[in-house]
Backbone bond lengths (Angstrom), bond angles and torsions (degrees), N, CA, C in turn:
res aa  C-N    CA-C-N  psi(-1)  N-CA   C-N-CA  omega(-1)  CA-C   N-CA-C  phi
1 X - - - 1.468 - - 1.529 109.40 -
2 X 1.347 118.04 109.27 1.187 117.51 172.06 1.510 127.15 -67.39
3 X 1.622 157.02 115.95 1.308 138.70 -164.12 1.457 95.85 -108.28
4 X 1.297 116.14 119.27 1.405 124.51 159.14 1.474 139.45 -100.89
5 X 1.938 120.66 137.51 1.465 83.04 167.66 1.554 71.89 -108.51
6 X 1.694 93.65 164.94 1.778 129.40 -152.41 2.191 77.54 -130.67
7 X 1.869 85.83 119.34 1.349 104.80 166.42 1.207 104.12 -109.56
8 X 1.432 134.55 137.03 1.681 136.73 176.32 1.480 103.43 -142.13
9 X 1.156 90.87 161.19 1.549 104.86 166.00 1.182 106.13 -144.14
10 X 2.059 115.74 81.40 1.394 125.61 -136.15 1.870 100.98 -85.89
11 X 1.226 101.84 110.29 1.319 117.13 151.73 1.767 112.50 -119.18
12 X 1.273 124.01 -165.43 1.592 138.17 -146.19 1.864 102.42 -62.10
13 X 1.562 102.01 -47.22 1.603 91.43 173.42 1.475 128.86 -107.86
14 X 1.341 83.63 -7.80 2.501 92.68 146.72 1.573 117.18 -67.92
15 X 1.359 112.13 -21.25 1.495 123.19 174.01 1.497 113.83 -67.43
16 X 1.372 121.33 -73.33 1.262 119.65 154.92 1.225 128.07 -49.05
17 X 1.178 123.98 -8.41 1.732 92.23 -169.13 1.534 79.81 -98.12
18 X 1.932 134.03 -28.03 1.317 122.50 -169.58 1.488 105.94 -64.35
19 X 1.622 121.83 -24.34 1.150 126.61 171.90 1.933 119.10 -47.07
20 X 2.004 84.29 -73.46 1.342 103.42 165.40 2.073 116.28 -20.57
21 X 1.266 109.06 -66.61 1.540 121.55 179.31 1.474 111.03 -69.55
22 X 1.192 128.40 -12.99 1.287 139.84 160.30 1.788 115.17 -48.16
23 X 1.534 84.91 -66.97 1.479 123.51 176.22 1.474 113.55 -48.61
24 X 1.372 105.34 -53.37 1.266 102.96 -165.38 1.632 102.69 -86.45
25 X 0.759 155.75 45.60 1.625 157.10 -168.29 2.174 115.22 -59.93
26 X 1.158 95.46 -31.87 1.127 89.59 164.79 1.633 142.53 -73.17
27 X 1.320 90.16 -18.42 1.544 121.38 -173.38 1.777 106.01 -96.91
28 X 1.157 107.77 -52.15 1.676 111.55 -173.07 1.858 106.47 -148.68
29 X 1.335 89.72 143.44 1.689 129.35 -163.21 1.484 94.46 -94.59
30 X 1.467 128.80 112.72 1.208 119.52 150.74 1.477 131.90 -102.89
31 X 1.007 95.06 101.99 1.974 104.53 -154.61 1.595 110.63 -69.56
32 X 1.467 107.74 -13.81 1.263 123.08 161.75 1.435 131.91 156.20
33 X 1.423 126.00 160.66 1.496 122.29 -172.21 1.353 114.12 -102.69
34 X 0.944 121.46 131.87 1.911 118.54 164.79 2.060 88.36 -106.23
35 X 1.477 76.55 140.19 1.985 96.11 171.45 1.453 87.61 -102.80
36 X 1.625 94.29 137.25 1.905 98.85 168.71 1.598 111.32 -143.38
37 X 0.867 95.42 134.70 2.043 91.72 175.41 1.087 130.99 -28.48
38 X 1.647 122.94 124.43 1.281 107.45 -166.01 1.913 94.29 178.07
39 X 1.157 109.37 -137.59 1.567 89.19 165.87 1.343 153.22 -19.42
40 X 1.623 128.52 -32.23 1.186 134.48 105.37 1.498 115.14 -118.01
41 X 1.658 112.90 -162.66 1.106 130.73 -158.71 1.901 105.82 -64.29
42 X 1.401 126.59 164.51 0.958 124.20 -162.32 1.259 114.45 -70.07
43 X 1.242 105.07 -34.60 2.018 106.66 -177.97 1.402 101.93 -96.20
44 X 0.704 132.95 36.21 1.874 149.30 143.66 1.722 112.58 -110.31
45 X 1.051 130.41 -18.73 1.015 143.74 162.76 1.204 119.23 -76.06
46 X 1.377 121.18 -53.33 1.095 132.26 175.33 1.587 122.60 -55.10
47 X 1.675 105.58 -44.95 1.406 120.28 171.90 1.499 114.71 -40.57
48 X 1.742 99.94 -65.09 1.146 111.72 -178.81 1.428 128.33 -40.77
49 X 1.347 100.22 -58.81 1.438 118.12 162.07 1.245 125.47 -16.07
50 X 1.611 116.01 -61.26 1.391 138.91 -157.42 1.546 89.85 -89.02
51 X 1.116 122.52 -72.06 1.619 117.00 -177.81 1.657 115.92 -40.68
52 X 1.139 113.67 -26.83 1.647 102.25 -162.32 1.387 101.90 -99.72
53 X 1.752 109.61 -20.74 1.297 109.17 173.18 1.877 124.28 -64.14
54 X 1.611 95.17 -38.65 1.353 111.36 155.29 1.209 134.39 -37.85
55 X 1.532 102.84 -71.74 1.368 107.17 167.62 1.513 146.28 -58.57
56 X 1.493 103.68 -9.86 1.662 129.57 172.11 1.710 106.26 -97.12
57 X 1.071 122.44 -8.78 1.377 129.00 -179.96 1.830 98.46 76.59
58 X 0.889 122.59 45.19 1.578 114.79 -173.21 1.754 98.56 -93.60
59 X 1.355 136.98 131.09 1.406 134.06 -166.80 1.233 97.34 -113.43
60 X 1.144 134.43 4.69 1.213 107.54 173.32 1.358 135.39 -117.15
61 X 1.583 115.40 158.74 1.622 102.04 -166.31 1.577 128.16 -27.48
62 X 1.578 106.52 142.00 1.447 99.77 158.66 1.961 92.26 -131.95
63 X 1.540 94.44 155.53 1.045 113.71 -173.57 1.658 114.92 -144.13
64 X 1.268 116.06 161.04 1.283 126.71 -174.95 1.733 123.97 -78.42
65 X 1.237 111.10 126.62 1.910 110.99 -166.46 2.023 78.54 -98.86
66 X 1.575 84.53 -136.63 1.511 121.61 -162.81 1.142 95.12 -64.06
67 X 1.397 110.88 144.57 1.187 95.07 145.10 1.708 123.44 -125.42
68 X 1.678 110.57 38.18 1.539 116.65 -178.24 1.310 79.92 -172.79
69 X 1.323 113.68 171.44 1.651 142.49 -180.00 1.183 110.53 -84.53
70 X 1.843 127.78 157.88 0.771 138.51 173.46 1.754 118.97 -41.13
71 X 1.221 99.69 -49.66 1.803 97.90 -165.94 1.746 91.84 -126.63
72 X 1.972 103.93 -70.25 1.507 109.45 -155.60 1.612 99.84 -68.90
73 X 1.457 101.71 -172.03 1.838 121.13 -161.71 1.427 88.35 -74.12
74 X 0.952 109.83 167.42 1.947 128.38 170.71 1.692 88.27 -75.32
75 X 1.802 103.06 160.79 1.149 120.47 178.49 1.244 105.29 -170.25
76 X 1.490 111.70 144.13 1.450 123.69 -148.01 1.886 107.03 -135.68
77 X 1.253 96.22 158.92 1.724 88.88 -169.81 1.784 89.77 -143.17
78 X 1.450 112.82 75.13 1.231 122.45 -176.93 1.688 106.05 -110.99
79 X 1.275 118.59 44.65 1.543 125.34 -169.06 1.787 82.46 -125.38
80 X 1.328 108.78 -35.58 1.445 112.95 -169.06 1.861 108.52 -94.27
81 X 0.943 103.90 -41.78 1.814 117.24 169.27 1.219 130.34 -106.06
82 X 1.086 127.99 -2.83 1.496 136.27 166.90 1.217 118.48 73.81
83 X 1.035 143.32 164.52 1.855 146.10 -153.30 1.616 89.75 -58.70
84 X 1.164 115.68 -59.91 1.653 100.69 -157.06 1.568 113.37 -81.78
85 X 1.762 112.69 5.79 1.133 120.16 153.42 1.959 99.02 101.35
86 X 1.429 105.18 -12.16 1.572 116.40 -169.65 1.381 109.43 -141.30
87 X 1.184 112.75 24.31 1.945 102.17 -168.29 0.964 97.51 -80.52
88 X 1.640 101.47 168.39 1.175 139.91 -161.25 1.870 121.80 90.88
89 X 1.781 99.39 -8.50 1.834 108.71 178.22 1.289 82.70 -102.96
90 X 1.569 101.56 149.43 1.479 123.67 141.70 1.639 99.39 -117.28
91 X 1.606 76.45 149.38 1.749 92.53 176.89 1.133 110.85 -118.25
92 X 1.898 147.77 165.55 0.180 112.82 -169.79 2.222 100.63 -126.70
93 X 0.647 120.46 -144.22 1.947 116.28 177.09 1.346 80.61 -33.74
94 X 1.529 108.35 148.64 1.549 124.02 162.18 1.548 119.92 -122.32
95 X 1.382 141.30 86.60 1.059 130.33 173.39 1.693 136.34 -54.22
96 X 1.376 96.75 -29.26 1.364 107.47 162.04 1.725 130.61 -63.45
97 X 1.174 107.33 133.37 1.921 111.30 -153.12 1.946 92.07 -136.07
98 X 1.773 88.37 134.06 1.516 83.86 175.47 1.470 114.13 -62.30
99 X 1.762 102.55 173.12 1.525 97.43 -176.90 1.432 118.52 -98.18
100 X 1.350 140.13 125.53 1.505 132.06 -175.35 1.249 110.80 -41.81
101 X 1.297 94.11 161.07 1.409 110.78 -171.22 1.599 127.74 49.00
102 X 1.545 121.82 140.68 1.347 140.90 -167.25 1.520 121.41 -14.99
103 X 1.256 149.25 125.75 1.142 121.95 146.26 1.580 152.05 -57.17
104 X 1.581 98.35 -24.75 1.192 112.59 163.05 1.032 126.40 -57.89
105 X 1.506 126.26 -42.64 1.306 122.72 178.38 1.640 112.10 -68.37
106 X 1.007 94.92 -39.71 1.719 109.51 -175.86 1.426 102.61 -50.14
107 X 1.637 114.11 -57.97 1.606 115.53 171.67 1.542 117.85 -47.13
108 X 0.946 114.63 -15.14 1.517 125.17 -164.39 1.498 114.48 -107.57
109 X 0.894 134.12 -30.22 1.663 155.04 115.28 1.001 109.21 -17.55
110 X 1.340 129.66 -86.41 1.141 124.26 -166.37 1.620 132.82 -88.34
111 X 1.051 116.72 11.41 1.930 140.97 148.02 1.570 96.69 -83.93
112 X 1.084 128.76 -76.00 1.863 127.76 -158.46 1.987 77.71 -44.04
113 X 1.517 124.25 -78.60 1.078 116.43 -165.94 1.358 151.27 -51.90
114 X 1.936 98.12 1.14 1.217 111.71 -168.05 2.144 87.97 -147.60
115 X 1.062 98.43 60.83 1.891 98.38 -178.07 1.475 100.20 -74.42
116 X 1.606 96.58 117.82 1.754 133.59 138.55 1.667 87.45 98.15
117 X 1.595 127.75 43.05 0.966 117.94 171.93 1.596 113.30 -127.00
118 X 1.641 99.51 -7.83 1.526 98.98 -166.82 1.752 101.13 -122.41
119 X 1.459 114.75 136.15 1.138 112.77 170.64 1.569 116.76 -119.02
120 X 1.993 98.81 138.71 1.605 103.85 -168.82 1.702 108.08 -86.21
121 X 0.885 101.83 142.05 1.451 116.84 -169.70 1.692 106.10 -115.89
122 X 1.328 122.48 115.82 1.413 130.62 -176.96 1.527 121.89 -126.16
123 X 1.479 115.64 124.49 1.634 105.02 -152.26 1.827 89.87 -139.07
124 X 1.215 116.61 21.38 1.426 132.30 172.41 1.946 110.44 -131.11
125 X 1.466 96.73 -156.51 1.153 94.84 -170.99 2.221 92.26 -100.40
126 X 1.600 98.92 148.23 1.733 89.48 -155.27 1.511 112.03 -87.87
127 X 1.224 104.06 51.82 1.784 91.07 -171.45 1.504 113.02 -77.37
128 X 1.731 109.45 -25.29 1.923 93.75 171.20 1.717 104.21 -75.21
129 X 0.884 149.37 -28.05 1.728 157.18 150.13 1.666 99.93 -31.99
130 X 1.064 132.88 -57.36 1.170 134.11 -165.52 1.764 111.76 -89.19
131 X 1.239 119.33 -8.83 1.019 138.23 -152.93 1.922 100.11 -111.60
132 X 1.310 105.05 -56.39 1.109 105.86 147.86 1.227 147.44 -81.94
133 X 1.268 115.10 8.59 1.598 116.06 163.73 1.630 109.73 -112.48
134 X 1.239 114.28 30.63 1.480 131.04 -179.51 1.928 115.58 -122.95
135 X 1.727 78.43 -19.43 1.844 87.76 -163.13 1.984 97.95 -106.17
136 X 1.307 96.08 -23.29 1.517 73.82 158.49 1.721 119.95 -161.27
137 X 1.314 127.99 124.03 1.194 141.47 -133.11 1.468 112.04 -66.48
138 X 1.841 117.40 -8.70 1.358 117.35 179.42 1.112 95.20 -107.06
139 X 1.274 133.22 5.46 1.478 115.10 178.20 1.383 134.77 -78.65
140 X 1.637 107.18 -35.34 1.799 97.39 163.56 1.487 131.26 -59.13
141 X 1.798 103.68 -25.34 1.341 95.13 168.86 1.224 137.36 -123.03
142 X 1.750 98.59 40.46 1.080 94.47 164.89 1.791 109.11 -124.20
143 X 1.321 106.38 53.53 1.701 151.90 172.02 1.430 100.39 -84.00
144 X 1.665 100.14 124.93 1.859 80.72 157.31 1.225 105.41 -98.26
145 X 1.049 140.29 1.69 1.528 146.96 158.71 1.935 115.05 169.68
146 X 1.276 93.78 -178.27 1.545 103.34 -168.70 1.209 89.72 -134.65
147 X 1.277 102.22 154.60 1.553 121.17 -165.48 1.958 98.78 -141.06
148 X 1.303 95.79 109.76 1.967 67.82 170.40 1.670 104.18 -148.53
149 X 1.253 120.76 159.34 1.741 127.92 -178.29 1.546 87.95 -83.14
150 X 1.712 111.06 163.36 1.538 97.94 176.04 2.025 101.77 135.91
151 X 1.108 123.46 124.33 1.078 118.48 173.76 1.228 135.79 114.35
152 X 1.172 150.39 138.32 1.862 144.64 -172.39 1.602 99.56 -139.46
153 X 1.507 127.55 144.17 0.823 151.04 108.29 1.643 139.46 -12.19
154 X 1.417 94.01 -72.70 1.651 121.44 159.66 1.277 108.86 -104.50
155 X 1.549 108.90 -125.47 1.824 107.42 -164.20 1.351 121.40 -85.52
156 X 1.215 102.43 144.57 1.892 85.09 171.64 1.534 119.22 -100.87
157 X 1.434 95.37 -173.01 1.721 109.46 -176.44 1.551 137.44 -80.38
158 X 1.904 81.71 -33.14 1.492 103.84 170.36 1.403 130.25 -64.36
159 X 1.696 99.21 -56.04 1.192 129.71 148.94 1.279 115.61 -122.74
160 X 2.299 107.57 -157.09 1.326 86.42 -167.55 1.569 97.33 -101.33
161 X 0.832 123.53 27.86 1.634 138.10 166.23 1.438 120.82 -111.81
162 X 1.087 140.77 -8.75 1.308 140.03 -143.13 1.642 109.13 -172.09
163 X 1.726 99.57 124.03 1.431 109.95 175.19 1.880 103.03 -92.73
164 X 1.778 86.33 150.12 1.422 99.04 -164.68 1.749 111.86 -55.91
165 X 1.156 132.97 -23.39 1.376 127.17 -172.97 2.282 99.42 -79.25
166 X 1.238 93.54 -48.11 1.536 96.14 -178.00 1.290 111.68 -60.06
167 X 1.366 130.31 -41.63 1.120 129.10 -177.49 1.568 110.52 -92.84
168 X 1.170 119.73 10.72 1.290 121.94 128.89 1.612 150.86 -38.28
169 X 1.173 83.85 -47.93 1.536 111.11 170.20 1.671 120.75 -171.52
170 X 1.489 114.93 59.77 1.291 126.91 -174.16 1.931 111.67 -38.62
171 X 1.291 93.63 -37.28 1.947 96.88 -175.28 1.688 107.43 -63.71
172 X 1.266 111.04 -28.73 1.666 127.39 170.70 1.159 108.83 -52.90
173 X 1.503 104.26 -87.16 1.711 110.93 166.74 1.231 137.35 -37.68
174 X 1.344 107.92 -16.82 1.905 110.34 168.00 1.038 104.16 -71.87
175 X 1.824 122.11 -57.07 1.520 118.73 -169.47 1.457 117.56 -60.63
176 X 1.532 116.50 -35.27 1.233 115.90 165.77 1.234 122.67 -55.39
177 X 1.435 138.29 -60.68 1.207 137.59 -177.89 1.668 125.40 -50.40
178 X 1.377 102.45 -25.80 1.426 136.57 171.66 1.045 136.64 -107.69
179 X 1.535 117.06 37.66 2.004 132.29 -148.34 1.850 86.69 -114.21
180 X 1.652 100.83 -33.62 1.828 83.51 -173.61 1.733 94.14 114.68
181 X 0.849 129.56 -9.46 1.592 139.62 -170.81 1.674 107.27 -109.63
182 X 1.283 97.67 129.77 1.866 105.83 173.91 1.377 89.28 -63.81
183 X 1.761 101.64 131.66 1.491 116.70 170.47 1.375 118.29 -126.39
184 X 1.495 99.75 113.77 2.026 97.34 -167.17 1.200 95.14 -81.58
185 X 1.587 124.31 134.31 1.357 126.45 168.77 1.277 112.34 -121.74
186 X 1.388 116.43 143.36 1.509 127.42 171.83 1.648 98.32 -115.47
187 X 1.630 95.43 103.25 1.770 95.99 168.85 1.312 105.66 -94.88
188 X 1.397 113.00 -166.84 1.433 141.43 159.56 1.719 106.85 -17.81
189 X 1.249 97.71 -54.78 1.594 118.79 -150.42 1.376 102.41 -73.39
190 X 1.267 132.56 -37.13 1.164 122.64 168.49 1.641 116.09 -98.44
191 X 1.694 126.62 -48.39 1.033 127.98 170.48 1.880 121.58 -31.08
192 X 1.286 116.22 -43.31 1.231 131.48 -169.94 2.043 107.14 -73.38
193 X 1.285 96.06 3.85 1.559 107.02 -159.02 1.774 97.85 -94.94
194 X 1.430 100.04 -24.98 1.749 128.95 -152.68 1.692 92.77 -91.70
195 X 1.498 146.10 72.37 0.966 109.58 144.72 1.301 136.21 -112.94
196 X 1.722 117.21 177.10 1.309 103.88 -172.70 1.443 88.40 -119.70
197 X 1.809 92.88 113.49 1.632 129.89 175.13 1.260 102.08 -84.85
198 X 1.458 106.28 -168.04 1.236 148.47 176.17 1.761 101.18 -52.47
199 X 1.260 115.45 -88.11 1.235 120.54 -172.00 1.702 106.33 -43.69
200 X 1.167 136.24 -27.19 1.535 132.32 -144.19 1.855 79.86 -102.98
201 X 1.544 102.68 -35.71 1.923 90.95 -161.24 1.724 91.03 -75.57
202 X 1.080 130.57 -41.01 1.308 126.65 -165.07 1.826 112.28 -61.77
203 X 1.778 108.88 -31.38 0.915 121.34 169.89 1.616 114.98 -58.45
204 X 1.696 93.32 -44.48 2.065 82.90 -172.83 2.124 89.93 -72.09
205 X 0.686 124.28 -57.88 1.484 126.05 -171.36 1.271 106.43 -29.05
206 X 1.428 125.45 -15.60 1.927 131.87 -157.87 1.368 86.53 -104.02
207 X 1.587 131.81 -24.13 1.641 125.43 -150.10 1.074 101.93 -96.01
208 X 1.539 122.37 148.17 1.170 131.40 -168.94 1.375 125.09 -58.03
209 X 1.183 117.50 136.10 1.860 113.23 -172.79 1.656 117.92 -50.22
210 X 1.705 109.68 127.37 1.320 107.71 176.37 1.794 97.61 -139.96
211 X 0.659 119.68 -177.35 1.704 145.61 178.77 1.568 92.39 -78.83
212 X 1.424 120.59 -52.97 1.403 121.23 -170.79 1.982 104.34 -77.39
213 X 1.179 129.37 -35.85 1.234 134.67 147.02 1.503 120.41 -20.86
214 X 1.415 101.63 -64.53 1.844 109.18 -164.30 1.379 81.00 -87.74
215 X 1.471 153.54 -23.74 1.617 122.98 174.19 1.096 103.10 -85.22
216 X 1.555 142.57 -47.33 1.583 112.85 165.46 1.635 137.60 -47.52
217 X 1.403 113.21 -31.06 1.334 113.14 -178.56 1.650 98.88 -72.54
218 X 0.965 122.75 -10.61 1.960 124.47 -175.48 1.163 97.48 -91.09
219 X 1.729 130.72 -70.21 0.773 118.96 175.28 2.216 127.61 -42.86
220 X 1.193 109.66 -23.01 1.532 111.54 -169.61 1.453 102.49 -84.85
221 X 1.300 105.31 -26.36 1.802 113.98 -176.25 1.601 107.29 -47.94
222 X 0.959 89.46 -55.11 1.929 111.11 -171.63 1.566 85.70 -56.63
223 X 1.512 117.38 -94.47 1.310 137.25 -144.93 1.236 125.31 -55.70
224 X 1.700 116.91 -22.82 1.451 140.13 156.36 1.736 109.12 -56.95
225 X 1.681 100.07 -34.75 1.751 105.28 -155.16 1.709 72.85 -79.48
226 X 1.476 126.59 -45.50 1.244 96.02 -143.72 1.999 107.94 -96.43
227 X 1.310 110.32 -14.93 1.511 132.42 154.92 1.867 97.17 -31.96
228 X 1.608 105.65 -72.13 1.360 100.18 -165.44 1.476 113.95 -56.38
229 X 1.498 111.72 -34.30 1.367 106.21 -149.22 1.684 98.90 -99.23
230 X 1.263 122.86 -6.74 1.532 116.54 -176.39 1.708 89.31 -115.06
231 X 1.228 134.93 -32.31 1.591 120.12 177.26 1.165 112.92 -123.13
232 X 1.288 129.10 35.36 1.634 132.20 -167.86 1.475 114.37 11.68
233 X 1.084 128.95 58.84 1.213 146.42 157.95 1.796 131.94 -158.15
234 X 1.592 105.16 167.14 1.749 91.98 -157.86 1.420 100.34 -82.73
235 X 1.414 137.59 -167.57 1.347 124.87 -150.19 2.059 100.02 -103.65
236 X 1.367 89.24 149.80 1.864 106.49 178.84 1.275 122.06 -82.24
237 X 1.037 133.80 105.50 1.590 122.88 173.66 1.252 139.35 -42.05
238 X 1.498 106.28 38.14 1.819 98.11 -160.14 1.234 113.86 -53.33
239 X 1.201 119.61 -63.65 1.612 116.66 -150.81 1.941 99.62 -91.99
240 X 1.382 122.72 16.52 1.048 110.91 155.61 1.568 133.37 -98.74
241 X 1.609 91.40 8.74 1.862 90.50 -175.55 1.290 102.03 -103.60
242 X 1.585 130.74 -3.12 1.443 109.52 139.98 1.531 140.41 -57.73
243 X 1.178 115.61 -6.34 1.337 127.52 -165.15 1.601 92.82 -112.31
244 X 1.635 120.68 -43.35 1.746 104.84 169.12 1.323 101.07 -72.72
245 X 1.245 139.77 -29.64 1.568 127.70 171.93 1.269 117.09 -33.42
246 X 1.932 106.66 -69.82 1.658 105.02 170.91 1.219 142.46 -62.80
247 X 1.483 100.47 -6.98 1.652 111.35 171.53 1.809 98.16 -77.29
248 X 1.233 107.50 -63.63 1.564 118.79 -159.77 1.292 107.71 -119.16
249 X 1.545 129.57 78.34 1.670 114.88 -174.89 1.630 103.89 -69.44
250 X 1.263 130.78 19.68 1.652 126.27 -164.24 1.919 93.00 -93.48
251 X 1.510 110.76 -34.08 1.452 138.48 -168.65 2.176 81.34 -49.47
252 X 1.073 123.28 -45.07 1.343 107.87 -149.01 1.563 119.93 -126.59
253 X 1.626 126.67 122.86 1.793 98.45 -166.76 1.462 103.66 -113.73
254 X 1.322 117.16 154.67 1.470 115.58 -155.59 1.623 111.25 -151.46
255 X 1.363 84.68 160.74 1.941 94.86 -163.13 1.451 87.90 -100.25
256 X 1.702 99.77 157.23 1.717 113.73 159.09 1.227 101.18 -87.33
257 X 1.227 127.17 141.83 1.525 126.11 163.62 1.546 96.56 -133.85
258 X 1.413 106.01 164.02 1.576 109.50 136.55 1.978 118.98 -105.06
259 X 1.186 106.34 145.12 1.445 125.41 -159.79 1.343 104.66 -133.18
260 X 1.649 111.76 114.48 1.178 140.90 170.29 1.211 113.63 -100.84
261 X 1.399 123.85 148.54 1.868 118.02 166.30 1.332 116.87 -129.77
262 X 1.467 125.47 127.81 1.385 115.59 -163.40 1.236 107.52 -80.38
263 X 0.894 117.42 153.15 1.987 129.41 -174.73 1.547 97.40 -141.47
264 X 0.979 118.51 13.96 2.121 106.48 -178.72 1.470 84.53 -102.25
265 X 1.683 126.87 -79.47 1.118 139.44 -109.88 1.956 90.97 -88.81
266 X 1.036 117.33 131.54 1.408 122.48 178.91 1.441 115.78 -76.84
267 X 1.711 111.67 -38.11 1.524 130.77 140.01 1.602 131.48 -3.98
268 X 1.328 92.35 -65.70 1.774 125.82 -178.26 0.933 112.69 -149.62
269 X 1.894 124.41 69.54 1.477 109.34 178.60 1.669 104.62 -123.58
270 X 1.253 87.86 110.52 2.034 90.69 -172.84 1.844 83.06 140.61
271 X 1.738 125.24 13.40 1.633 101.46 179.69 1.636 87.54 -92.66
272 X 1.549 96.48 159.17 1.365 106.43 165.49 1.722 106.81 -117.00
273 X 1.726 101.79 115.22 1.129 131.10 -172.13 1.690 107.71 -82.29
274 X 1.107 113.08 94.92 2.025 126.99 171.86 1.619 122.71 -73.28
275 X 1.025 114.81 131.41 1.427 106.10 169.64 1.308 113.63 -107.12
276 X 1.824 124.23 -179.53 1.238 131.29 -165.76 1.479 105.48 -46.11
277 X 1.144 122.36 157.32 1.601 117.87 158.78 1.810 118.70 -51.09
278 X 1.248 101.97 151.93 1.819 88.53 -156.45 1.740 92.90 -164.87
279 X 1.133 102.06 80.78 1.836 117.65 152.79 1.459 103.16 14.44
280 X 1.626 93.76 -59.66 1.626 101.09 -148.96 1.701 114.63 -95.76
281 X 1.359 103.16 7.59 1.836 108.96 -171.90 1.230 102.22 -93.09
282 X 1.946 105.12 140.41 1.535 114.34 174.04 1.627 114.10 -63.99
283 X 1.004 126.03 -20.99 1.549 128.18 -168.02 1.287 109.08 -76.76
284 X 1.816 146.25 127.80 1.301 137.10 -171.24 1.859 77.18 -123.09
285 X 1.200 120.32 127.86 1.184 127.37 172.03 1.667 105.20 -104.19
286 X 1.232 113.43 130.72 1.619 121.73 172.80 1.462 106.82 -67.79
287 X 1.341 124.42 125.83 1.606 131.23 -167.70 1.733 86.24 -124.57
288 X 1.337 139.04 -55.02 1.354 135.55 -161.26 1.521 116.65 -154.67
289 X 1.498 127.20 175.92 1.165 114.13 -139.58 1.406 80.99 179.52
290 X 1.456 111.23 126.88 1.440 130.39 152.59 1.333 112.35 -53.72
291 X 1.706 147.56 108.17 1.086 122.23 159.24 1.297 124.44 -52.43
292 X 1.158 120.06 -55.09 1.312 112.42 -156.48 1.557 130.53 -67.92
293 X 1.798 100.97 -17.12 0.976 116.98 -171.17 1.719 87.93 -79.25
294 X 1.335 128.37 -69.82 1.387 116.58 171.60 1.144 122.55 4.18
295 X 1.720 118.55 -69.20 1.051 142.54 -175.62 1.757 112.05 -40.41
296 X 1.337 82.39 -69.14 1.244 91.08 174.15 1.787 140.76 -52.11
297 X 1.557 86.15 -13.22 1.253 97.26 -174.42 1.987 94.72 -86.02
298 X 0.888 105.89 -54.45 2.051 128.78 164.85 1.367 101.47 -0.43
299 X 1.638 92.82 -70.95 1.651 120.62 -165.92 1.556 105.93 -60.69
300 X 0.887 106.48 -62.77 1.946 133.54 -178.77 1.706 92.54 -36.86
301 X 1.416 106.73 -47.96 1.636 100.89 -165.49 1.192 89.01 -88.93
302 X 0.965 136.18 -12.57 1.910 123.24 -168.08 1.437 114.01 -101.55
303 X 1.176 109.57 -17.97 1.492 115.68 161.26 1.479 117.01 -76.36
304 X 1.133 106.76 -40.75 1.700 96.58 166.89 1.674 129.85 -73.08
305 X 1.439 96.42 -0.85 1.671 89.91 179.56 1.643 114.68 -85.52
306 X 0.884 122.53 162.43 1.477 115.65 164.67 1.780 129.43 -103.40
């Protein structure tokens, strides 16, 4: 049983994959979410958060991260998620209420109190991750690892150097990549491998009617419309193949690297700079990925939702 706390900055494929981990309950523990700035603004994030957690039956706390980046300006990717960061859902009354007080600290609490049993999971850009492994000196290792979406090889999304979570907050992502902690990453390079086509949407459309059904097909309406029309293509699974990772790490095969992120160059600042493959580096970068097994993992969680 994997126990996670799950960092998002919930837009269309932070939705699913919190679903996905919903789903999978036998496999992984989500002990709780902090919403942090990132796709949009923090209390749009936060919303999201709380509603989708609702709607997946997920009980456990969510709480509030960042709400701006380490150093550079906030930056937003609302061409792909739309102002409220999730359109195309309506929700409906929400009884679920964030939990007082910080998440960071809370993350930080509860790793010092539970060492080498809990792994942080980051599916935005990582400044509460980076934030807490800066604020107190046993905390990166007493991680059983970090897991986070985030990163390119070659080009990115954001720009043509830089994937949208890193160039989020590139000063984040250095300390992370460089905390001393095995860091599973799903960049560009494999995430971009994951999409959900034609055959996969027709498949959820075949599955039996649920509550969790009619909020994915709402949610895909939007994110397909806006997938096609800002990247002429149907939408990528990024931030859900961390969550088939922790179900099934067999789903994915991966290089050691070491991973730098530039923060000087205005040029390329948000690239994440790799070195040779190297036995000995904490960074496991996602290079490839069984589809089908993915898939399978999709289904597996989507059958258990209601």
């Amino acid at each position: 049983m994997e126990k996670i706390i799950f960092d998002v900055d919930t837009g269309h494929d932070d939705a699913i994959a919190i679903a996905m981990a919903a789903g999978l309950k036998d496999e992984i523990e989500v002990l709780g979410l902090i919403a942090t700035n990132g796709n949009v603004s923090l209390d749009r994030t936060l919303e999201n958060t709380l509603n989708v957690a609702e709607a997946v039956g997920l009980e456990c706390p969510v709480f509030y991260g960042s709400d701006k980046p380490l150093l550079r300006d906030r930056v937003a990717a609302g061409d792909f998620h739309g102002k409220s960061g999730l359109d195309g859902v309506t929700f409906g009354p929400r009884k679920k209420q964030e939990c007082k007080g910080n998440g960071i600290l809370w993350a930080i609490n509860s790793v010092l109190n539970n060492p080498g049993e809990i792994t942080f999971v980051s599916v935005g850009p990582y400044t509460d991750l980076a934030i807490c492994i800066k604020a107190h000196p046993d905390f990166a290792k007493s991680l059983k690892r970090i897991v986070v979406m985030g990163g390119s090889m070659g080009r990115g999304n954001a720009t043509d150097s830089a994937e949208f979570n890193i160039w989020g907050d590139p000063e984040a992502a250095e300390i992370v990549f460089n905390s001393g902690v095995e860091v599973v990453a799903m960049p560009l390079d494999v995430t971009l491998k994951v999409v959900l086509d034609e055959k996969i949407l027709e498949q959820i459309r075949c599955e039996k009617e649920s509550e969790y059904k009619k909020l994915l097909l709402s949610q895909l309406t939007f994110y397909i419309k806006a997938n096609l029309e800002n990247n002429n293509s149907m939408p990528h699974m990024h931030d859900p193949c961390t969550i088939a990772y922790l179900a099934k790490p067999s789903i994915f095969k991966f290089e050691r690297r070491n991973v730098h992120v530039e923060t000087k160059s205005q040029l390329t600042y948000g690239r994440t700079v790799t070195s040779e493959i190297d036995d000995n580096a904490k960074v496991l970068l996602g290079v490839d990925v069984d589809l089908n097994e993915f898939w399978n993992v999709f289904f597996k969680s989507f059958r258990n939702l209601k």
